[in-house]
PyMOL Python script that loads the backbone (N, CA, C, O; Angstrom):
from pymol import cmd

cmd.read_pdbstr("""\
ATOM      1  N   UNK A   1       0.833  -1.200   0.000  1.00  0.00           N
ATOM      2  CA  UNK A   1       0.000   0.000   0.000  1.00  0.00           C
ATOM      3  C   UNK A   1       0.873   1.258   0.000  1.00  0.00           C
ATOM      4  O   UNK A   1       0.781   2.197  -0.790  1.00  0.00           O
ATOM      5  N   UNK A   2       1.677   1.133   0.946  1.00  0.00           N
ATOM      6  CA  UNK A   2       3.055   2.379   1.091  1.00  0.00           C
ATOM      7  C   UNK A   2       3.476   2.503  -0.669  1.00  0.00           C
ATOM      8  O   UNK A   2       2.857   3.254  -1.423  1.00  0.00           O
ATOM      9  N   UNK A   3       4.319   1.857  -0.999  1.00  0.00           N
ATOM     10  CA  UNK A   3       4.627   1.649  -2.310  1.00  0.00           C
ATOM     11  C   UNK A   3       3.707   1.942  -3.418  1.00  0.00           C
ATOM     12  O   UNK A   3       4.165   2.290  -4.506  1.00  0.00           O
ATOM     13  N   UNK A   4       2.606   1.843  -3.247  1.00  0.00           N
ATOM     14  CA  UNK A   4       1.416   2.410  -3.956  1.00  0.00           C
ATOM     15  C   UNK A   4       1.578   4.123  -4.123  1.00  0.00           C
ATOM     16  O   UNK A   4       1.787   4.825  -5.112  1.00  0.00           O
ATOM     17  N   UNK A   5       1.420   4.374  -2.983  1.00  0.00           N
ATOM     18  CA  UNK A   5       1.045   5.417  -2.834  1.00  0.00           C
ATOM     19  C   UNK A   5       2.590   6.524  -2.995  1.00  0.00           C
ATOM     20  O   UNK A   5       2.530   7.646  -3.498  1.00  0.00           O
ATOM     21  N   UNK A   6       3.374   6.143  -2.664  1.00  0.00           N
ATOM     22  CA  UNK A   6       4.667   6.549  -3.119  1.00  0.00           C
ATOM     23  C   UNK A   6       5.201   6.688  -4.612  1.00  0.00           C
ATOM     24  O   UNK A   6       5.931   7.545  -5.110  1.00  0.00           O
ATOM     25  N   UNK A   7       4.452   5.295  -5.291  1.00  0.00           N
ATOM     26  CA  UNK A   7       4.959   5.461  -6.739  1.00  0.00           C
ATOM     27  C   UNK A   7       3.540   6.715  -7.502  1.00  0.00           C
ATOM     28  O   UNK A   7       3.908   7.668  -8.189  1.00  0.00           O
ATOM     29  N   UNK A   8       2.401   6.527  -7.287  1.00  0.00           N
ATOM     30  CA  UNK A   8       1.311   7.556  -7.269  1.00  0.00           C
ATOM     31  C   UNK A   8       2.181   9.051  -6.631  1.00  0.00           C
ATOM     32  O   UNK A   8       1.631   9.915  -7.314  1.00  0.00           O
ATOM     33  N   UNK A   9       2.765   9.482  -6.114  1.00  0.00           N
ATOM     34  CA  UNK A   9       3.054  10.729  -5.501  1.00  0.00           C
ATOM     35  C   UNK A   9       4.591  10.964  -6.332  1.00  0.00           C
ATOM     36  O   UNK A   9       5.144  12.054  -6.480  1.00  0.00           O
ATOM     37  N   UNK A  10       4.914  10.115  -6.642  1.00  0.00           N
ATOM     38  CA  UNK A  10       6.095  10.136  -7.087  1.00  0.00           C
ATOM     39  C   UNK A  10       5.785  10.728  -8.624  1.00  0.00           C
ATOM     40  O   UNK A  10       6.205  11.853  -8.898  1.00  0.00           O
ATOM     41  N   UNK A  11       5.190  10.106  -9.424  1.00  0.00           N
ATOM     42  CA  UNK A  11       4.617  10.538 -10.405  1.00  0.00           C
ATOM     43  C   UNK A  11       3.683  11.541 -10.625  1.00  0.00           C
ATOM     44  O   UNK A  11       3.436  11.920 -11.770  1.00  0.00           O
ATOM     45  N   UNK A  12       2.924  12.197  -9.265  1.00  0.00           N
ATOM     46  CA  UNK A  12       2.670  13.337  -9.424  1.00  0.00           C
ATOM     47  C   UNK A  12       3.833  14.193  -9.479  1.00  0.00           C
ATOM     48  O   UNK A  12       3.972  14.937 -10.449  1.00  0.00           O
ATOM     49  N   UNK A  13       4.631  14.171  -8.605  1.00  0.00           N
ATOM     50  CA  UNK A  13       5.893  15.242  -8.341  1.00  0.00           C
ATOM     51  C   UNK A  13       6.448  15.330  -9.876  1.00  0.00           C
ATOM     52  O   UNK A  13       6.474  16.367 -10.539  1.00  0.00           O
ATOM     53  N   UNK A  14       6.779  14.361 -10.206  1.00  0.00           N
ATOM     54  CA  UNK A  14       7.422  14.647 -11.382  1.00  0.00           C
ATOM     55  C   UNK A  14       6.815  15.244 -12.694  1.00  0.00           C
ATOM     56  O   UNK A  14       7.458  15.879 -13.530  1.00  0.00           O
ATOM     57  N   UNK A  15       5.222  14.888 -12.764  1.00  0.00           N
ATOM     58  CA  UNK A  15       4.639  15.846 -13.332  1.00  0.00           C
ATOM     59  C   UNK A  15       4.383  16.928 -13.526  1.00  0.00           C
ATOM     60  O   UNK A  15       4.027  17.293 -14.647  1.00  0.00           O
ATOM     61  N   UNK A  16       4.524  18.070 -12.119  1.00  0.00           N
ATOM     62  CA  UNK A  16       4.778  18.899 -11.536  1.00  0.00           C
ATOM     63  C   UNK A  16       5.863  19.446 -12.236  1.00  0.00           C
ATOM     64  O   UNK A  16       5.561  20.344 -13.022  1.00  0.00           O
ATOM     65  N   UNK A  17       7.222  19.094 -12.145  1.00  0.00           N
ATOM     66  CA  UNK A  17       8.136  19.274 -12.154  1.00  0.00           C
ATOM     67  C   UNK A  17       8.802  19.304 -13.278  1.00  0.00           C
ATOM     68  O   UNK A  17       9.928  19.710 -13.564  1.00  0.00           O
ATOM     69  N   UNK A  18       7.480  18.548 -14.216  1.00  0.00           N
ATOM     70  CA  UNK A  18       8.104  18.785 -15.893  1.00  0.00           C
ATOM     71  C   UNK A  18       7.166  20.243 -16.275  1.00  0.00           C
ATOM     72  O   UNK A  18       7.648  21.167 -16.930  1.00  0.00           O
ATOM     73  N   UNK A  19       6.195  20.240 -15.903  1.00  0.00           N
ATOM     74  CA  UNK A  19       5.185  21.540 -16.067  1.00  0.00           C
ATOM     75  C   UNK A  19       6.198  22.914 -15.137  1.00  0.00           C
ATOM     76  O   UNK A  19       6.083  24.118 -15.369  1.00  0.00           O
ATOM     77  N   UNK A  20       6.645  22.618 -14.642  1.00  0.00           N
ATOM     78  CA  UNK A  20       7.034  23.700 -13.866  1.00  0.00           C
ATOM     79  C   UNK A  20       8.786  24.014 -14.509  1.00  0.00           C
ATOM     80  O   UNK A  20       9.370  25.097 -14.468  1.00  0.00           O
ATOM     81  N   UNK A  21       9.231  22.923 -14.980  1.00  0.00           N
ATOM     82  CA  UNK A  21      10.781  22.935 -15.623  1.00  0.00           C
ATOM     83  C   UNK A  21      10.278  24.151 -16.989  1.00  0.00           C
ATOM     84  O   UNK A  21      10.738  25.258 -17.268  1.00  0.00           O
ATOM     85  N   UNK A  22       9.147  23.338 -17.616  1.00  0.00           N
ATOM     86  CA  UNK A  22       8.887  23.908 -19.264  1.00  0.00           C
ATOM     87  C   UNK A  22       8.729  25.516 -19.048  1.00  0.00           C
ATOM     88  O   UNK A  22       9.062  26.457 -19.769  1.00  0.00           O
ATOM     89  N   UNK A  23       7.844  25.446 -17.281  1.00  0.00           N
ATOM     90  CA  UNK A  23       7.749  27.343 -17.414  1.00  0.00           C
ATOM     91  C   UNK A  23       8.975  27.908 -17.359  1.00  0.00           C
ATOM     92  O   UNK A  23       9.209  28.880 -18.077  1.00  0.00           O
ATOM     93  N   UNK A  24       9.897  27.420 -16.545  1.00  0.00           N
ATOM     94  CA  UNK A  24      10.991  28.296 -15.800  1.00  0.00           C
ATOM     95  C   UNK A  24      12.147  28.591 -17.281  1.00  0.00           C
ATOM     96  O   UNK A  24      12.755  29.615 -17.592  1.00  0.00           O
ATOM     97  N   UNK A  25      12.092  26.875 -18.127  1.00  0.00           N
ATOM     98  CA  UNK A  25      13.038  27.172 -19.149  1.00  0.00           C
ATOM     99  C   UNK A  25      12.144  28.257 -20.143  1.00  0.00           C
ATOM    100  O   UNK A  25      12.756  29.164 -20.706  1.00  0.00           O
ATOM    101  N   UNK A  26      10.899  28.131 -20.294  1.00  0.00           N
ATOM    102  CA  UNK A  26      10.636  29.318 -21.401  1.00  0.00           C
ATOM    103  C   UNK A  26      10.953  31.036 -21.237  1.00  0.00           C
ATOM    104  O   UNK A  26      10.952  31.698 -22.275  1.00  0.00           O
ATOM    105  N   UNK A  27      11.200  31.674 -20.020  1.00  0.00           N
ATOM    106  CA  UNK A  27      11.662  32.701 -19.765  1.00  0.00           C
ATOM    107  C   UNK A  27      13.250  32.899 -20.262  1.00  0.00           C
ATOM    108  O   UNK A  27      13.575  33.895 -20.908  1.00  0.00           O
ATOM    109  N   UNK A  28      14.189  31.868 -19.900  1.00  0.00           N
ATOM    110  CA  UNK A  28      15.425  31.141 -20.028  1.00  0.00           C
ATOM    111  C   UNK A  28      15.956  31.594 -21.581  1.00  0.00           C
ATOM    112  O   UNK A  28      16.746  32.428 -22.023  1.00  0.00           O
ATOM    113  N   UNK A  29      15.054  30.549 -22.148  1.00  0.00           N
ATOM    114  CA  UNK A  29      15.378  30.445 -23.715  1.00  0.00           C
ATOM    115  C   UNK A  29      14.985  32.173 -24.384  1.00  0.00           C
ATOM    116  O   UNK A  29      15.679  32.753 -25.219  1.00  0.00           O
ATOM    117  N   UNK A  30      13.717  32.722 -23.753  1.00  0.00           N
ATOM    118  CA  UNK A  30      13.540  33.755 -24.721  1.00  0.00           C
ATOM    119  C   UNK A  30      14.668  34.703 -24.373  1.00  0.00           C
ATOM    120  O   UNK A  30      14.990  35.463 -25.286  1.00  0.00           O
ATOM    121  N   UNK A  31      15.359  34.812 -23.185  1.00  0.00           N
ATOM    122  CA  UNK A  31      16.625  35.317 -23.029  1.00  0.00           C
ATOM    123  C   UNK A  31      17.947  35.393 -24.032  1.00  0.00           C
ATOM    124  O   UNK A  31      18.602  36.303 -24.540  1.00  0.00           O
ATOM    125  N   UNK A  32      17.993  33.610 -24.044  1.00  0.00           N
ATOM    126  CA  UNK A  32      18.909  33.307 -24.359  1.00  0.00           C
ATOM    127  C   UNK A  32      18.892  34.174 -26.232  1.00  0.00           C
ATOM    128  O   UNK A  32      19.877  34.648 -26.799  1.00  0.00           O
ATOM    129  N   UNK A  33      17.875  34.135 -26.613  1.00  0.00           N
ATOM    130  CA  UNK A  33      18.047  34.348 -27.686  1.00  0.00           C
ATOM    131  C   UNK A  33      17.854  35.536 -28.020  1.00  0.00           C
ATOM    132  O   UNK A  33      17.826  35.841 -29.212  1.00  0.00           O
ATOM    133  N   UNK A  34      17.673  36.483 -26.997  1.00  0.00           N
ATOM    134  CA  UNK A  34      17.747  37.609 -27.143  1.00  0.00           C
ATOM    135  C   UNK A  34      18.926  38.145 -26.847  1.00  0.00           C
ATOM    136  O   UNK A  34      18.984  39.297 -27.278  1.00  0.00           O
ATOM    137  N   UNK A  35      19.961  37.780 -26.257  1.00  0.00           N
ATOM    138  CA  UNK A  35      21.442  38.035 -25.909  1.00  0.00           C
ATOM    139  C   UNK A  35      22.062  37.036 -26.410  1.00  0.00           C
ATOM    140  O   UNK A  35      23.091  36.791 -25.780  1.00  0.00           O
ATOM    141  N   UNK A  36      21.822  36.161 -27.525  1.00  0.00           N
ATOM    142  CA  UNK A  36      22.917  35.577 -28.200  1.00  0.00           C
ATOM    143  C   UNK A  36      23.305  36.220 -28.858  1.00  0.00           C
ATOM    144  O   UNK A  36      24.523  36.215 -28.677  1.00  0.00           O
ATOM    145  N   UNK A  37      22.885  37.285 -30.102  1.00  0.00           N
ATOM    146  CA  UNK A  37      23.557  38.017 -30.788  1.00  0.00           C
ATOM    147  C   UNK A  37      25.286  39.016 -29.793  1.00  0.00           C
ATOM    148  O   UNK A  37      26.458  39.250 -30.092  1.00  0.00           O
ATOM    149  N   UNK A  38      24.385  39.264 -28.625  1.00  0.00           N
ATOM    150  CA  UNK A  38      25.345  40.060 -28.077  1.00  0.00           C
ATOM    151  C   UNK A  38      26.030  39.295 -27.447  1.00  0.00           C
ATOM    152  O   UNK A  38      27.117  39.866 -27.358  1.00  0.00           O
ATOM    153  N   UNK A  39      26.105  38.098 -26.812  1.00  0.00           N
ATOM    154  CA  UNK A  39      27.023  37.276 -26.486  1.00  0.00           C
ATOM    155  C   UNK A  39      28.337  36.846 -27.105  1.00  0.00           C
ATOM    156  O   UNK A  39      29.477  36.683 -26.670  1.00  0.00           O
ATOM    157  N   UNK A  40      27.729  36.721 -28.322  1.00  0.00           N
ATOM    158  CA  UNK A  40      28.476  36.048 -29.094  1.00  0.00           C
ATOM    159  C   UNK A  40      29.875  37.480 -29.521  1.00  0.00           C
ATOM    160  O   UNK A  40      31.069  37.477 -29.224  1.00  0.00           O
ATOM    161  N   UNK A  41      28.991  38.629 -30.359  1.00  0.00           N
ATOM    162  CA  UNK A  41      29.711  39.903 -30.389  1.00  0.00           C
ATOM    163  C   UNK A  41      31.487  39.968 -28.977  1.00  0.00           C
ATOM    164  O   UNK A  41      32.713  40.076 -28.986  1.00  0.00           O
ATOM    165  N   UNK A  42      30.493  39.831 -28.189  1.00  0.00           N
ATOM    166  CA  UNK A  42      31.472  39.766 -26.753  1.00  0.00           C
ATOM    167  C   UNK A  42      32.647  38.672 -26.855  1.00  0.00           C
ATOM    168  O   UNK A  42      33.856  38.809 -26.669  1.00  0.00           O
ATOM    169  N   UNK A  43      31.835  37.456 -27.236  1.00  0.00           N
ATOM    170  CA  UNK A  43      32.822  36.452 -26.935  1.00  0.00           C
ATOM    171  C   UNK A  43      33.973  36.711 -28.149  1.00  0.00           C
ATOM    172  O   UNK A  43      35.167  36.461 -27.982  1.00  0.00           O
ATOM    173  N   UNK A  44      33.464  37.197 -29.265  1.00  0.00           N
ATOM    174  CA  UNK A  44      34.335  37.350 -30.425  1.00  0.00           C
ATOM    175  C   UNK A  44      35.440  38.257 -30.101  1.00  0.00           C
ATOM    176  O   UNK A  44      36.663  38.172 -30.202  1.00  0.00           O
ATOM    177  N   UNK A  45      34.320  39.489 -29.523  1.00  0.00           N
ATOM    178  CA  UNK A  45      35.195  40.787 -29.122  1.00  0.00           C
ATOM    179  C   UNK A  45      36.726  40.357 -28.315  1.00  0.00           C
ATOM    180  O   UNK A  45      37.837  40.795 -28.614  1.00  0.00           O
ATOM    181  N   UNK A  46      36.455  39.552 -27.422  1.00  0.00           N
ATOM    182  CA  UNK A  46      36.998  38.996 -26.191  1.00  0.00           C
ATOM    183  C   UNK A  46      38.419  38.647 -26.898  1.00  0.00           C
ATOM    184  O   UNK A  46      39.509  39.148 -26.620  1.00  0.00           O
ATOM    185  N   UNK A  47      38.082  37.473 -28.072  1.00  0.00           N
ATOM    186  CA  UNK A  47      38.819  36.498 -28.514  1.00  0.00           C
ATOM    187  C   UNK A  47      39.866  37.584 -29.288  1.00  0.00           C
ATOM    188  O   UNK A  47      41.093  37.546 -29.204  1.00  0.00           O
ATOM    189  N   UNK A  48      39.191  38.410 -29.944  1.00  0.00           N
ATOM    190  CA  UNK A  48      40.027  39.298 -30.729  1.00  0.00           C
ATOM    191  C   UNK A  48      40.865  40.215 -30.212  1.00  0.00           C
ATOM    192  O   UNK A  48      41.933  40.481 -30.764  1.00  0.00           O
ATOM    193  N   UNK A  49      40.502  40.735 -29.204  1.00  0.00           N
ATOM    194  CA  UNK A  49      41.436  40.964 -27.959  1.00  0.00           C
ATOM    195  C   UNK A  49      43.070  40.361 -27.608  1.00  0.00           C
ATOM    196  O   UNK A  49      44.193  40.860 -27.523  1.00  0.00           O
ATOM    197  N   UNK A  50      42.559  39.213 -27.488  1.00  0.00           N
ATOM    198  CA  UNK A  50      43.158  38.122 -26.967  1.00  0.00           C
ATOM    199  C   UNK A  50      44.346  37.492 -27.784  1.00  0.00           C
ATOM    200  O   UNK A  50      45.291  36.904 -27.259  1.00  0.00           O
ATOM    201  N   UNK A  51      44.201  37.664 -28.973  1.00  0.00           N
ATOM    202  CA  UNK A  51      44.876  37.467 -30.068  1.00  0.00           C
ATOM    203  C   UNK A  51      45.749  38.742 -30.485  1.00  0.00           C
ATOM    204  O   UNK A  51      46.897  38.609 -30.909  1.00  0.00           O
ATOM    205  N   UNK A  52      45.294  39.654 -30.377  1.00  0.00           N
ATOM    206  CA  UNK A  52      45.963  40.936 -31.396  1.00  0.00           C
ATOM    207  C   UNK A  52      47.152  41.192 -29.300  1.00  0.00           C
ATOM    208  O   UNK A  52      48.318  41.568 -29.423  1.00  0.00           O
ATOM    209  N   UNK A  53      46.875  41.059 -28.528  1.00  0.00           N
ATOM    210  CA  UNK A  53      47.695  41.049 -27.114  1.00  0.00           C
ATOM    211  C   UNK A  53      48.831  39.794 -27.484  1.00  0.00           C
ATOM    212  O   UNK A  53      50.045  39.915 -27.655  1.00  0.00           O
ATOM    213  N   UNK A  54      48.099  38.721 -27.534  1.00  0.00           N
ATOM    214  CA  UNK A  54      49.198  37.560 -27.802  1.00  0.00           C
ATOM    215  C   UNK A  54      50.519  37.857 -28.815  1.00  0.00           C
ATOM    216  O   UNK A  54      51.712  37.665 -28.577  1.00  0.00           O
ATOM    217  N   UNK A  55      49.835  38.427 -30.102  1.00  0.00           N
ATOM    218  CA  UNK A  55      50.399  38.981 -31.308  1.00  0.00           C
ATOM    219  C   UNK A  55      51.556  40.141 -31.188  1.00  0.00           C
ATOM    220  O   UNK A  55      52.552  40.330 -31.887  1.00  0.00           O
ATOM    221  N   UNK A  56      51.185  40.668 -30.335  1.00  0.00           N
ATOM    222  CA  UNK A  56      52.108  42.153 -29.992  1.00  0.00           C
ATOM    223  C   UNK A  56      53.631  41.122 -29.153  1.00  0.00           C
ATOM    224  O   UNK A  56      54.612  41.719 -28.711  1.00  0.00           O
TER     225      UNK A  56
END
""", "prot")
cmd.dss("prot")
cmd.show_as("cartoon", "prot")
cmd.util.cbc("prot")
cmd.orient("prot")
């Protein structure tokens, strides 16, 4: 009966927890893709930096 009711709760939680993952990542992602352009700019910026210092 324990085991019942554990694998029943267990599978609620995790239901939960995929509904609640999908909200938290959709804020996440619309981020992400709103600062990838500028991320990337940066990381380039960074690299180019990094190179023309090495170079000298």
């Amino acid at each position: 009966m324990a085991t019942g009711y554990a694998r029943t709760h267990l599978r609620k939680t995790a239901e939960i927890g995929k509904s609640l993952g999908f909200v938290a990542v959709l804020p996440v992602l619309t981020l992400l893709t709103l600062f990838l352009p500028t991320l990337c700019q940066a990381v380039v910026t960074y690299f180019e930096q990094r190179t023309m210092q090495g170079a000298q």
